[in-house]
C-alpha positions, 0 to 999 in steps of 0.5 A: 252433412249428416244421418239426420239430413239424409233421414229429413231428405228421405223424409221430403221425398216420400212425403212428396212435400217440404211441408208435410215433411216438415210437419212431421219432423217438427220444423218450419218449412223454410228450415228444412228446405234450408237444411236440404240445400244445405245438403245439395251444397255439401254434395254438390249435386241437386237433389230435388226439381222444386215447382210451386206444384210438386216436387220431383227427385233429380237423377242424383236425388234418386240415386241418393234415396236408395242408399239413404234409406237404407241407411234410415233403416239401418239406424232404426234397426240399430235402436231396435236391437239394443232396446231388445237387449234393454227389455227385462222379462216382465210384462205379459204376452197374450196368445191364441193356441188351438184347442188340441194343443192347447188341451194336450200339451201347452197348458202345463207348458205355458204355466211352466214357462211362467213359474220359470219367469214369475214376473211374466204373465200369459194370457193364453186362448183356446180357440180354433179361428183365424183370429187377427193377431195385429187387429186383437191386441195379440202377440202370438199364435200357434196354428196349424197350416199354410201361413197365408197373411205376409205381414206375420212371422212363422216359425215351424215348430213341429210337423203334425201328421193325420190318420184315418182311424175308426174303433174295433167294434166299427169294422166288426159291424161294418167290415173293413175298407180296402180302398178310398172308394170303398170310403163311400160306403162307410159313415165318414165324420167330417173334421170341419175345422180347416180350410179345405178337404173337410168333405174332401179326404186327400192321400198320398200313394205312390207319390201320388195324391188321391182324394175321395168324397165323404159323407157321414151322418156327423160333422164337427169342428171339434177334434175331441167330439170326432174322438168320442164319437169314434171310440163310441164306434159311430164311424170313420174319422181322419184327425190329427194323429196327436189328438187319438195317439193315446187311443191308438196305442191303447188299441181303442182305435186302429188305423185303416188304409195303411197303403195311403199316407195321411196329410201333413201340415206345418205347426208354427208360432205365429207373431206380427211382423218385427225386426227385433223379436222381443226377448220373453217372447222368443224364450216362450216360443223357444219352450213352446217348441221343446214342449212339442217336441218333448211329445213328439211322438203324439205328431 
């Protein structure tokens, strides 16, 4: 007895036939049935109730597969991780970052990243869709949210904090607003970009959650459009606080509402499912994430 016969067992029993499985690990069908009652003989037990019709696992059969499979994939993952080890830092990655990443910190951050391995080549998009990163060809994402998709691998990198902001000459024109309901009285840009709460600005007070509904004469699913529009005094935006962080402290733009804490949401790596992450990959998301927190201070 041996891994391979316990590997060509777990074989039959998920294909639900001797000659499927057989097909699939390159044997005749009277090969492997004989390699399986070899394996009954060696164990003393028997494994599978066979029927010209079907095939079933006896108690012991069961038994047998749990363990068996585990250890089928305790060998491939053995493989896995010295093929880990094995691979040089060549080839290129492609990735999808949002534009405000993208813009404010991961451009300059990647293109180091590649003069640091100049035998890897990245090629990064700017986009703000939930694009399908198996379905593209895609290695990696960065994005912002809650991971919805249980076939991908999150890791957090930063924590991105909101504001509500608008400019100055704003709150001259308009006066300055005390409360969330007060909201409604005031042009409100919407943030489109996001699943839920574009119209539907959500606070926290008092560890307790308060949301209002807006309304404004401009919506927009770019971040920098809803900034320009601020500055130029149109309105009421609530954004990522790192897109306007320099504004803010330049006293181009200045928070409201100061007793209700703004919404928080996750920034993380995003990558398909794999036991053994690839080595460059792990090392750009490893400067992927120095480089956020490097500005820290914007989030």
């Amino acid at each position: 007895m041996n891994a391979a016969d316990l590997t060509l067992f777990v074989n039959v029993a998920d294909a639900g036939s001797f000659n499927k499985a057989a097909q699939q690990a390159g044997l005749s069908t009277p090969a492997l049935s004989k390699r399986i009652s070899k394996l009954e003989q060696d164990l003393g037990a028997q494994l599978i109730h066979r029927t010209t019709r079907r095939l079933s696992l006896t108690e012991a059969g069961e038994s047998l597969y749990v363990h068996a499979k585990n250890i089928e994939g305790q060998v491939s993952d053995a493989i896995a991780s010295v093929s880990a080890f094995s691979q040089g830092l060549t080839g290129t990655i492609k990735m999808s970052v949002p534009t405000i990443s993208g813009e404010l910190l991961l451009a300059e951050a990647v293109a180091d990243f590649c003069q640091k391995y100049p035998n890897i080549t990245v090629d990064m998009r700017l986009e703000n869709d939930f694009v399908d990163l198996v379905g593209e060809g895609l290695d990696l994402a960065i994005r912002t949210g809650k991971l919805e998709d249980s076939s991908l691998i999150a890791k957090p990198l930063i924590q991105s904090n909101w504001v509500i902001c608008c400019s100055p000459s704003y709150i001259e024109r308009h006066g300055d607003v005390s409360s969330l309901e007060a909201l409604k009285d005031h042009n409100c840009l919407a943030y489109t970009y996001q699943a839920q709460g574009s119209f539907d600005w959500r606070f926290t007070r008092n560890n307790i959650e308060e949301s209002v509904r807006i309304s404004g004469s401009f919506a927009t699913n770019n971040a920098q459009a809803l900034r320009k529009a601020a500055l130029a005094g149109f309105g009421i935006v609530y954004v990522p606080r790192c897109c306007v962080y320099e504004d803010l402290q330049q006293g181009k733009l200045v928070t409201i509402l100061p007793d209700y804490q703004p919404r928080q949401l996750g920034v993380y790596a995003i990558y398909p499912f794999t036991k053994y992450l690839p080595e460059k990959l792990r090392l750009l998301i490893e400067h992927i994430k120095q480089a956020y927190q490097d500005k820290k201070a914007y989030f």
